[in-house]
One Martini backbone bead per residue (centre of mass of N, CA, C, O) as a GRO file, in nm:
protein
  310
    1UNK     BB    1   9.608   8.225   9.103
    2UNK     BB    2   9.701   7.946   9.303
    3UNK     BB    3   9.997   7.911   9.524
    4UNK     BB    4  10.060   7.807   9.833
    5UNK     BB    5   9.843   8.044   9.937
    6UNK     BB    6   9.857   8.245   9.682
    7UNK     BB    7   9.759   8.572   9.610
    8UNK     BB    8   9.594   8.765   9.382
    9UNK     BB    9   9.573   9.135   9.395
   10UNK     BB   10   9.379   9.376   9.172
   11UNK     BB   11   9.385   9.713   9.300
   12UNK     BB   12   9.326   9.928   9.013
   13UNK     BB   13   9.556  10.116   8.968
   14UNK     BB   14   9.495  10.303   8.691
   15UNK     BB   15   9.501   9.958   8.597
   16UNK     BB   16   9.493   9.686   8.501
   17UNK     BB   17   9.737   9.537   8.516
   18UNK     BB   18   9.980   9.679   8.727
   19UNK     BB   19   9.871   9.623   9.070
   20UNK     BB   20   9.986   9.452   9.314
   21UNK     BB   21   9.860   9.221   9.573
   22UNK     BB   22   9.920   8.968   9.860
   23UNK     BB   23   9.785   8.679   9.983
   24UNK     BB   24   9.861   8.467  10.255
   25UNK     BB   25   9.754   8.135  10.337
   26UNK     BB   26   9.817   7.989  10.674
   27UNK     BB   27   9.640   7.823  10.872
   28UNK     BB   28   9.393   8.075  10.862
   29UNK     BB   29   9.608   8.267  10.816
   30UNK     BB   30   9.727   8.581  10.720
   31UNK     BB   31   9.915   8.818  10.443
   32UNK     BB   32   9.982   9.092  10.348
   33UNK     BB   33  10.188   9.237  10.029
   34UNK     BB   34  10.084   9.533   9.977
   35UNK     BB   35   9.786   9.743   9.899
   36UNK     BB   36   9.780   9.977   9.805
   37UNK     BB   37   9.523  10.224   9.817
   38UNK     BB   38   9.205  10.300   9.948
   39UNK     BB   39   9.086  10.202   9.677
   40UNK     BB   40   9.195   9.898   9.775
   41UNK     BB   41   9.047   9.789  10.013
   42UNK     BB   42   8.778   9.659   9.899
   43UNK     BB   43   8.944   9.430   9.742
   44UNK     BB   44   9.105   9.303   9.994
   45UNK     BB   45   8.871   9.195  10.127
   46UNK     BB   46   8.754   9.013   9.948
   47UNK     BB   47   8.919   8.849   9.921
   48UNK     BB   48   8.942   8.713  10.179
   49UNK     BB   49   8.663   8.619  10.171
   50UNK     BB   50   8.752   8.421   9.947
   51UNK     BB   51   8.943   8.236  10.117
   52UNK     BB   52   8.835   8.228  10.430
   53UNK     BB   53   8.850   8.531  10.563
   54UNK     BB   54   8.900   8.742  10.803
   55UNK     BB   55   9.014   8.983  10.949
   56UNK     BB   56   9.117   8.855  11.220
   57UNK     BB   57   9.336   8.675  11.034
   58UNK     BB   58   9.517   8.910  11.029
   59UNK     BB   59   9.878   8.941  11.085
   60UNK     BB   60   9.995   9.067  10.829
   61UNK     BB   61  10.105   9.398  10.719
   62UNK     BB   62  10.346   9.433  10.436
   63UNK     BB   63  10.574   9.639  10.313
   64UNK     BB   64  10.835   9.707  10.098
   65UNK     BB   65  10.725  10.023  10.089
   66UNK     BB   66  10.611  10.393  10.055
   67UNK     BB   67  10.496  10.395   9.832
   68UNK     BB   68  10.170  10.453   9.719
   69UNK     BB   69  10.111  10.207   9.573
   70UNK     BB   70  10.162   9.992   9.808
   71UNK     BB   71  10.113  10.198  10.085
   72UNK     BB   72   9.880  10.386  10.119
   73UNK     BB   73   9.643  10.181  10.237
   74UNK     BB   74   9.766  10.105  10.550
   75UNK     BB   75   9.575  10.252  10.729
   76UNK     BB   76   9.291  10.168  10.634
   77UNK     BB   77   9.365   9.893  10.665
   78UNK     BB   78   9.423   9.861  10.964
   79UNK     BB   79   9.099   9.947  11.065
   80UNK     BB   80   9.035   9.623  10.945
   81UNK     BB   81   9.279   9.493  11.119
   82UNK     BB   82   9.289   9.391  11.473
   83UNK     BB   83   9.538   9.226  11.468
   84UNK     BB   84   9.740   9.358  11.285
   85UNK     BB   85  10.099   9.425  11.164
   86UNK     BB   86  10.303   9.660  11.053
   87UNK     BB   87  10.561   9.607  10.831
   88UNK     BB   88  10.891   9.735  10.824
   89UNK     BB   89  11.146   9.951  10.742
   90UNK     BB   90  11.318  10.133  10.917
   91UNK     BB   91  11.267  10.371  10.709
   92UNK     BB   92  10.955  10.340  10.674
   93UNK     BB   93  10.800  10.357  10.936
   94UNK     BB   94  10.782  10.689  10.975
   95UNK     BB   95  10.578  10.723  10.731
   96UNK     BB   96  10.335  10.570  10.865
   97UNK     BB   97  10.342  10.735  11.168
   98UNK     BB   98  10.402  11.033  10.958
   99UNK     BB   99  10.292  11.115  10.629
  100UNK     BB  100  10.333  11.422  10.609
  101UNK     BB  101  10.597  11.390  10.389
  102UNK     BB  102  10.461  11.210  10.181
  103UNK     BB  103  10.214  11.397  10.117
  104UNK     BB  104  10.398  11.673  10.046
  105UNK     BB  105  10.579  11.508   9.830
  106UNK     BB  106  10.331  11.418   9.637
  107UNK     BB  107  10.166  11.666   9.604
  108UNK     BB  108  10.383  11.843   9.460
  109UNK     BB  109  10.373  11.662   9.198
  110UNK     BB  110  10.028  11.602   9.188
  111UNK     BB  111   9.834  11.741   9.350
  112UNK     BB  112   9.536  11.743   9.509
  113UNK     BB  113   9.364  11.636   9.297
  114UNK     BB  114   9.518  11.378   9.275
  115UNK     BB  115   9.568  11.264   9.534
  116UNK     BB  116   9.266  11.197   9.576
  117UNK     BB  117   9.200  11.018   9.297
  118UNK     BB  118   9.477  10.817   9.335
  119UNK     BB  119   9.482  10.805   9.725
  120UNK     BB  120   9.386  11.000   9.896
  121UNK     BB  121   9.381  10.956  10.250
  122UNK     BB  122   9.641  10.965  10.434
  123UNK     BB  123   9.731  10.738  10.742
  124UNK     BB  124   9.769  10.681  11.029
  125UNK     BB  125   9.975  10.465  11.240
  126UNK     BB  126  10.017  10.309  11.505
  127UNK     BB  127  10.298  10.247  11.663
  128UNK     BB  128  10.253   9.983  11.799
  129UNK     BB  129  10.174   9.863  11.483
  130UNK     BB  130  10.475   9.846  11.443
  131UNK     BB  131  10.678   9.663  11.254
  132UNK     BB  132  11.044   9.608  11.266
  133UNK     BB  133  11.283   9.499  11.016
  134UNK     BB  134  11.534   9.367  10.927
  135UNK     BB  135  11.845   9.206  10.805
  136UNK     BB  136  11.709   8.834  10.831
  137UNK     BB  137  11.442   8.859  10.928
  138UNK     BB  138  11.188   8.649  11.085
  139UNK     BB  139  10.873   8.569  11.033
  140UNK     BB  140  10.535   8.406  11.138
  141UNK     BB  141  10.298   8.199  10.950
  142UNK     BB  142  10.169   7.990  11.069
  143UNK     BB  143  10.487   7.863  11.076
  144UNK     BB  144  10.553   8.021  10.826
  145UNK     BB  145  10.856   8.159  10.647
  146UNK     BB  146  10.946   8.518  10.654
  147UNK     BB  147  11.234   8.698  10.489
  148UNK     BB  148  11.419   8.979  10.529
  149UNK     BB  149  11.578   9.223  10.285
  150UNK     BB  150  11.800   9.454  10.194
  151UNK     BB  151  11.681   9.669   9.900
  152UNK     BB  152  11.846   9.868   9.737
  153UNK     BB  153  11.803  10.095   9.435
  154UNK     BB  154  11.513  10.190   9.419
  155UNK     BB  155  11.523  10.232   9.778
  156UNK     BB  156  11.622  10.266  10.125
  157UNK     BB  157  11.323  10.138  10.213
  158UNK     BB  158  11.364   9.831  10.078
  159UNK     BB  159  11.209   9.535  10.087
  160UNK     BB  160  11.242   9.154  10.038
  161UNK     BB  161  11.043   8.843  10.074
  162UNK     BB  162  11.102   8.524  10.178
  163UNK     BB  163  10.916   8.200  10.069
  164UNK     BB  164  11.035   7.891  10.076
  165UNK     BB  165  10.795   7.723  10.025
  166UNK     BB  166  10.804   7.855   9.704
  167UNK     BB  167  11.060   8.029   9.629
  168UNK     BB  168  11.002   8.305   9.679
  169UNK     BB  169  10.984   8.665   9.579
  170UNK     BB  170  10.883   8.979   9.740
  171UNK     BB  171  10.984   9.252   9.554
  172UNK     BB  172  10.840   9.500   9.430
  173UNK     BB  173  11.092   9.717   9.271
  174UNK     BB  174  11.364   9.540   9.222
  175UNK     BB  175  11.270   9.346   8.957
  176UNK     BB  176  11.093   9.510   8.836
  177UNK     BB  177  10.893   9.536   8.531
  178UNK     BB  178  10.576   9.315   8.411
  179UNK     BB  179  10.370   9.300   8.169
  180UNK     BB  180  10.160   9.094   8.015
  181UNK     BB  181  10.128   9.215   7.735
  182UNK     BB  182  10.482   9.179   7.695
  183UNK     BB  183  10.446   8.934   7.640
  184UNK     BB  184  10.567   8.628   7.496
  185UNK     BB  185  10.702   8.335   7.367
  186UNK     BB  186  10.951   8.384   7.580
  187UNK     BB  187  10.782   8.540   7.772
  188UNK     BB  188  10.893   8.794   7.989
  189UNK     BB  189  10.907   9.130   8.058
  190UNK     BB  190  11.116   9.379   8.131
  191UNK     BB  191  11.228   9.621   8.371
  192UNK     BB  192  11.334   9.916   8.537
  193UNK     BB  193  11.286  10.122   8.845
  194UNK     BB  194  11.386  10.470   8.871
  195UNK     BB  195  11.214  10.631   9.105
  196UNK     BB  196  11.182  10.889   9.239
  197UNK     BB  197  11.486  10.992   9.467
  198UNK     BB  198  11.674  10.653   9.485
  199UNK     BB  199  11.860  10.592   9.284
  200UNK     BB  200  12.096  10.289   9.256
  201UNK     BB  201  12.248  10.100   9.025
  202UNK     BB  202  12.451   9.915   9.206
  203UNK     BB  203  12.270   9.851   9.426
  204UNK     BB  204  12.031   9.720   9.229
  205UNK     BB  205  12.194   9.512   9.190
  206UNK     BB  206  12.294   9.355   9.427
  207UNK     BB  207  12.008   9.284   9.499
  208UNK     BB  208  11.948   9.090   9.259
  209UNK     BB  209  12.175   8.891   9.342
  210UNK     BB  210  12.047   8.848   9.638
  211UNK     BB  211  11.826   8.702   9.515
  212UNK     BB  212  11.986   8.490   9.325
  213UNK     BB  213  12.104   8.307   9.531
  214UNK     BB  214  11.809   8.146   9.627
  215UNK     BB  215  11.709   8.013   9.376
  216UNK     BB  216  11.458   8.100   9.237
  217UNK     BB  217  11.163   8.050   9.116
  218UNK     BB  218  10.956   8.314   9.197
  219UNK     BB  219  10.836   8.664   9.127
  220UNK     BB  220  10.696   8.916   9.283
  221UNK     BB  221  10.512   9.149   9.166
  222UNK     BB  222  10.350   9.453   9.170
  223UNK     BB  223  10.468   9.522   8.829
  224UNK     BB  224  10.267   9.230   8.726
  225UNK     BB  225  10.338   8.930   8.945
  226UNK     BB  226  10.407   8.593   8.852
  227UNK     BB  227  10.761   8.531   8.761
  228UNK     BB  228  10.968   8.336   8.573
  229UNK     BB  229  11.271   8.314   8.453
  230UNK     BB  230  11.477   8.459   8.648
  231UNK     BB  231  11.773   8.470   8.509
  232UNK     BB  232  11.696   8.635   8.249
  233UNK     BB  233  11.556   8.871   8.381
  234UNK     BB  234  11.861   8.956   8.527
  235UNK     BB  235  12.000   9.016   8.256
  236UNK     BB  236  11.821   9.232   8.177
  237UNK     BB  237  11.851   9.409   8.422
  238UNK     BB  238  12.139   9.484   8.348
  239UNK     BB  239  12.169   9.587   8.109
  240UNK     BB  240  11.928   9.825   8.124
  241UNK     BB  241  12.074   9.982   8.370
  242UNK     BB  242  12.316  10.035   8.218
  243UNK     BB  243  12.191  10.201   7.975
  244UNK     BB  244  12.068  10.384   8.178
  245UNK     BB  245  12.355  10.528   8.252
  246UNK     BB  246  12.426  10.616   7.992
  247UNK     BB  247  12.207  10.795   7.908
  248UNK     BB  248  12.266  10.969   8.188
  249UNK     BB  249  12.538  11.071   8.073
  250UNK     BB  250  12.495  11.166   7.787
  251UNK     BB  251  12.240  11.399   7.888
  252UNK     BB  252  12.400  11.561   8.025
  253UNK     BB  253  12.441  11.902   8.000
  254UNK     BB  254  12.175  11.922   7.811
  255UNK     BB  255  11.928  12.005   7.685
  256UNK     BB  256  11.678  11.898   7.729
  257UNK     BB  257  11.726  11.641   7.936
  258UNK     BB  258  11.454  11.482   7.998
  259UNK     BB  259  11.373  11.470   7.657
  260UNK     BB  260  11.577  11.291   7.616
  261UNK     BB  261  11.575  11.074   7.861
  262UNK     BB  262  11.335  10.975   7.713
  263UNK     BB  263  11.349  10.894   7.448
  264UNK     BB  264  11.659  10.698   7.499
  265UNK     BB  265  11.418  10.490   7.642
  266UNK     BB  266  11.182  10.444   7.475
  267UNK     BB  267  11.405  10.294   7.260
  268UNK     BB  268  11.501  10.104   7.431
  269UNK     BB  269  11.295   9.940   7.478
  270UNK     BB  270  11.176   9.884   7.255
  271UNK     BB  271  11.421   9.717   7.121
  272UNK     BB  272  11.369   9.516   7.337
  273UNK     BB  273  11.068   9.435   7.256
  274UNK     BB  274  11.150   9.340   6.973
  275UNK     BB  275  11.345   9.097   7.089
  276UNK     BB  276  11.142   8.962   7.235
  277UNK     BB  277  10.851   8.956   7.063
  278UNK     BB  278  10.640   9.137   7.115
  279UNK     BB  279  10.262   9.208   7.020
  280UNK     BB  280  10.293   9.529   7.000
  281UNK     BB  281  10.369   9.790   6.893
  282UNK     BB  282  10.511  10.078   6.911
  283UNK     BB  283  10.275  10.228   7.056
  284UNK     BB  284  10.155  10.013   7.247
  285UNK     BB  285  10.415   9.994   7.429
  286UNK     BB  286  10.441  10.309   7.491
  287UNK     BB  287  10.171  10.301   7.622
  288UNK     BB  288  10.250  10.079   7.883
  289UNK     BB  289  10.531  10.311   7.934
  290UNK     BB  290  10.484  10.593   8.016
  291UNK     BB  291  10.495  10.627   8.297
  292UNK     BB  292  10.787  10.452   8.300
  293UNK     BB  293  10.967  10.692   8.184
  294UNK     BB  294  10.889  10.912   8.319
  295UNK     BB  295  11.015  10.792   8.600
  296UNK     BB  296  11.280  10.724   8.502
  297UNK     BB  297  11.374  10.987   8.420
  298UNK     BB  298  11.341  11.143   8.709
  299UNK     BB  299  11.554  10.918   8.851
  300UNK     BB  300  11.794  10.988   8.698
  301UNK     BB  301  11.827  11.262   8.778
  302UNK     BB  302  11.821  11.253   9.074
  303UNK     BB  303  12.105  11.069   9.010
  304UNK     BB  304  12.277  11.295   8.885
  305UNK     BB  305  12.226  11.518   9.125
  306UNK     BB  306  12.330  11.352   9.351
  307UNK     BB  307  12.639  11.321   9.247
  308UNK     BB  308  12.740  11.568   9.273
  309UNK     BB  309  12.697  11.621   9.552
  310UNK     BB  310  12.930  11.432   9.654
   0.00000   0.00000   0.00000
């Protein structure tokens, strides 16, 4: 689906229609919107030629933050365009310029072998070819405005662009995962994604309600495309998150605290899933949703022991 010179480009990370990015297209300039991962760039090139662009006809590669889904694969991707500049959070930033810290973070997480076979070879990007946007800032692609707002609550360093032409916003993973399969006859299904290590349930609501001030048409998600019915979906992750910090605040301080918080995250879940009425039953629900269970729950973790000690 192509609307407004929007691409979704599913970039195969893990499993198909789970991590989108995006291309836009105006007046035969680009702008991708998160990268996926190195083996991503191969689907992203093909793109571009798909739409009737080069590689030098991109202006801008933008991550919404540096989480390895996103933006793994932006240094291998910017060696192969040549006029782009890669715009970053300014907390994001310098982690593209030296993934060091990124790529020890994730290593411990997954191991070598893991990091090789979902992310490859995590590339540093040059200082130079990096732009820091701020809180409120606008670039132009061929004269049309995108709006970069700090959108805190799933990570720190996270922003989300406001694109005006479409009414659109693409949201990185604030405004929560909504895969295909558990859409029904309502609509699409939200869930909120507390990712390990800086999940803050009151900033991301608050970063969701600055998205809806905008009344948008709709939101671009990475986890997965584009979906309408704003509103709904945003009543829907506030009750989420509210029941997501009960369900940790209940959990702490018992044994196995871990498998209890997966247990009664994937409980809540399946619930919404079925007063949806999602058409897969309760274990392909929890099949479409096992990893994202689990960092959820690590997720939570991290929010509970990092409150302990503020």
């Amino acid at each position: 689906m192509n609307q407004h010179g929007i691409h979704t480009i599913d970039t195969a990370f893990q499993r198909e229609h789970f991590d989108a990015a995006y291309l836009i297209v105006e007046n035969g300039r680009g702008a991708f919107i998160d990268c996926g991962t190195n083996h991503s760039v191969p689907l992203l090139l093909s793109a571009l030629e798909g739409a009737g662009l080069t590689p030098g006809d991109v202006d801008w590669l933008i991550v919404t933050h540096v989480h390895l889904d996103h933006a793994g694969g932006a240094g291998l991707l910017m060696q192969h365009l040549p006029n782009a500049r890669l715009v970053a959070h300014p907390r994001a930033a310098p982690h593209l310029i030296d993934p060091s810290k990124l790529i020890a973070g994730a290593t411990a997480v997954y191991g070598e072998e893991e990091m090789q076979r979902s992310y490859g070879q995590i590339l540093a990007v040059a200082e130079q070819r990096v732009q820091v946007v701020e809180d409120g800032q606008v670039l132009l692609l061929a004269g049309r405005a995108l709006e970069f707002i700090d959108t805190p609550g799933h990570a720190r360093h996270h922003h989300c662009i406001w694109d005006e032409r479409s009414r659109s916003w693409f949201t990185g993973d604030t405004f929560g995962l909504s895969y295909r399969e558990l859409d029904s006859a309502k609509g699409a299904f939200v869930i909120p994604t507390s990712t390990p290590v800086q999940f803050e349930p009151e900033k991301l609501k608050a970063s969701i309600g600055r998205l809806l001030s905008r009344d948008p048409q709709w939101m671009y998600l990475t986890h997965y495309g584009r979906v309408g019915d704003v509103r709904r979906l945003a009543d829907d992750l506030y009750r989420q998150i509210d029941a997501m910090v009960a369900i940790g605040h209940e959990s702490d301080g018992l044994p196995n605290r871990h498998e209890r918080i997966k247990e009664a995250l994937a409980a809540l879940y399946l619930q919404c899933a079925r007063e949806h009425g999602c058409p897969l039953d309760d274990a392909g629900v929890e099949k479409v949703l096992r990893m994202d269970i689990e960092l959820n729950a690590q997720g939570l973790a991290s929010w509970l022991d990092r409150d302990k000690r503020a």
